[in-house]
C-alpha positions in Angstrom: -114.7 103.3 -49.8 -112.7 106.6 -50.7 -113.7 108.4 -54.2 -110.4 109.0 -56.1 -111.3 112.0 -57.1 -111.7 113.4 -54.0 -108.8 112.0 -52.1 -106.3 111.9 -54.3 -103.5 112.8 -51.5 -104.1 114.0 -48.1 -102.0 116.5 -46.4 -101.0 115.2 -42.9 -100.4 117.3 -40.1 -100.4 116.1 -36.5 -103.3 116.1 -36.1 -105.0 117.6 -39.0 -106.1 115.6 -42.2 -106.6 117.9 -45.3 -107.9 116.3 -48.7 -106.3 117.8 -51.4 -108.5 117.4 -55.0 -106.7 115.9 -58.1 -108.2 118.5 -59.7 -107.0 121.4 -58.0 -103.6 120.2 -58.8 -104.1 120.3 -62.4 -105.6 123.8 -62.4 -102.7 125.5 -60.5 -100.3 123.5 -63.3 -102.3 125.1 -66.3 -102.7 128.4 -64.4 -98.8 128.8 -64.0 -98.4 127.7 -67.8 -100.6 130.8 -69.0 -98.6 132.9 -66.9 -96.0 134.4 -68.8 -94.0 138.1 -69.1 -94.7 141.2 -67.8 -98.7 142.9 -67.8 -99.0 146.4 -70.0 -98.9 148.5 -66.4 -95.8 146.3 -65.3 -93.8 147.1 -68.9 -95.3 150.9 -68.1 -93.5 151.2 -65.0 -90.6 149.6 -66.1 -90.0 152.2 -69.0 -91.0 155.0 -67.1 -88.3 154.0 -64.9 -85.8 153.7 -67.3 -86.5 156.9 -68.6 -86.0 158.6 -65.5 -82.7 156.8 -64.9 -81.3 158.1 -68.5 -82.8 161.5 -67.9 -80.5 161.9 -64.5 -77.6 160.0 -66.5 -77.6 162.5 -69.3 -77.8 165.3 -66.6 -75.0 164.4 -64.3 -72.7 162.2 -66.3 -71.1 165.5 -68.1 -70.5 166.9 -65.1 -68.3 164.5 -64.1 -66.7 164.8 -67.9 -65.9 168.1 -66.8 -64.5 167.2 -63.6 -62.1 164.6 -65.1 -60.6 167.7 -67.0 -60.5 169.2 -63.7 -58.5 166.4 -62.0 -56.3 166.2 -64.9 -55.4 169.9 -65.1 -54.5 169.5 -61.3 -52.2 166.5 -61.3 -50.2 168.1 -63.9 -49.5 171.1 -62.2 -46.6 170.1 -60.0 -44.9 168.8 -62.9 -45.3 172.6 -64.8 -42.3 174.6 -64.9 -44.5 177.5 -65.0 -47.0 176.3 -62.4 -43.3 176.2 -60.0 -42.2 179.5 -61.1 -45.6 181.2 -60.9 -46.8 183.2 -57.5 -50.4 182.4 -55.9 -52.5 185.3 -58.7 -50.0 183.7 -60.9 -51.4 179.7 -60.1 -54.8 180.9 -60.0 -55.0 182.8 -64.2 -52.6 179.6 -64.9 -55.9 177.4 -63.6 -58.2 179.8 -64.6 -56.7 179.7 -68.4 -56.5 175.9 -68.3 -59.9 175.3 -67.4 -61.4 177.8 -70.0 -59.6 175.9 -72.5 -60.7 172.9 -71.7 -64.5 174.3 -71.5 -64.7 174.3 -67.8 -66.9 177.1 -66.7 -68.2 175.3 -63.7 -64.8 176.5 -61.7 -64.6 180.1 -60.3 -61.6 181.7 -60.2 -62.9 182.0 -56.2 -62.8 178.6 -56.0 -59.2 178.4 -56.3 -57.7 178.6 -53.1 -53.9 178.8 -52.9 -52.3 178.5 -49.6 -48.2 179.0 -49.0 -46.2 176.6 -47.0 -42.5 175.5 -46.9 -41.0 175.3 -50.4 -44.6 174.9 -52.0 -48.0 176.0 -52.7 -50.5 174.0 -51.7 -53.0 174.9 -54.6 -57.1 173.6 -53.4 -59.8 173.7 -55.5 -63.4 173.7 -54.0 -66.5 173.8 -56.7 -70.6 172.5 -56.4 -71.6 172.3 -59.6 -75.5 172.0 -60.0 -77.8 171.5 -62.5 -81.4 170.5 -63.6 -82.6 167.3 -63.6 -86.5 167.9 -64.5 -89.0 170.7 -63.6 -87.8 172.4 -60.3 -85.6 169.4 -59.6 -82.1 170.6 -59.1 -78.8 168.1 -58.2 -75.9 169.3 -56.8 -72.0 167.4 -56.6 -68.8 168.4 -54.7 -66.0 168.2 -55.6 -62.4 169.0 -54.1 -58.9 168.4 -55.8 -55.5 170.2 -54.2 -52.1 169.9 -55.6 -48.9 170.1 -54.2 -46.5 172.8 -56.3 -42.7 173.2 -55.0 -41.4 176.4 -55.8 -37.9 177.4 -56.8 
């Protein structure tokens, strides 16, 4: 005679015959009911990081502000009537003045390449902003925008 208790199922491989306690069954159920959330290490690494990822998002995510200024202030020059009439020094203070007034001081006015060809200027501008993320940890981005400017 079998005792319930003991062989409540049995587990049947091919030739293997495991009992398995009623018991055991009934512990694992309450074990994975008092299991709940997170542990106070697991909410720790969790914040830490978060913190980290808004600490790099509030580093880099003006430098892309600035860029969009960047891109804008290049896709309107082709359009300029001044931009058209202007020679290469002349493109390069008309960019130079544009981006100060729009608070862009990542751009050097060596970054602003202007090269002739037939009936335009093909204006390109280079530029690696960096900047501090935390301690000595530095990021860098490129970034490269050219415009095409016909000339009269």
């Amino acid at each position: 005679m079998i005792d319930n208790n003991v062989m409540r199922k049995s587990i049947t491989a091919p030739s293997i015959t495991i009992p398995v306690k009623k018991n055991m069954n009934i512990a694992m159920n309450k074990s994975m009911n008092n299991q709940k959330g997170l542990t106070m290490i697991s909410w720790i690494v969790v914040i830490v990081f978060l913190l980290f990822q808004a600490v790099i998002a509030m580093n880099v995510i003006p430098v892309y502000i600035s860029d969009s200024s960047v891109k804008k202030i290049m896709s309107d020059l082709p359009n300029d009537a001044k931009a058209r009439a202007a020679t290469s020094k002349g493109l390069k203070s008309l960019i130079s003045q544009r981006l100060s007034m729009n608070n862009v001081y990542s751009v050097k006015p060596e970054n602003i390449k202007v090269k002739k060809s037939r009936g335009e200027n093909i204006v390109t501008l280079e530029y690696e902003p960096r900047g501090k993320l935390i301690g000595n940890l530095e990021f860098i981005v490129s970034f490269k925008h050219e415009a095409k400017v016909k000339t009269r």
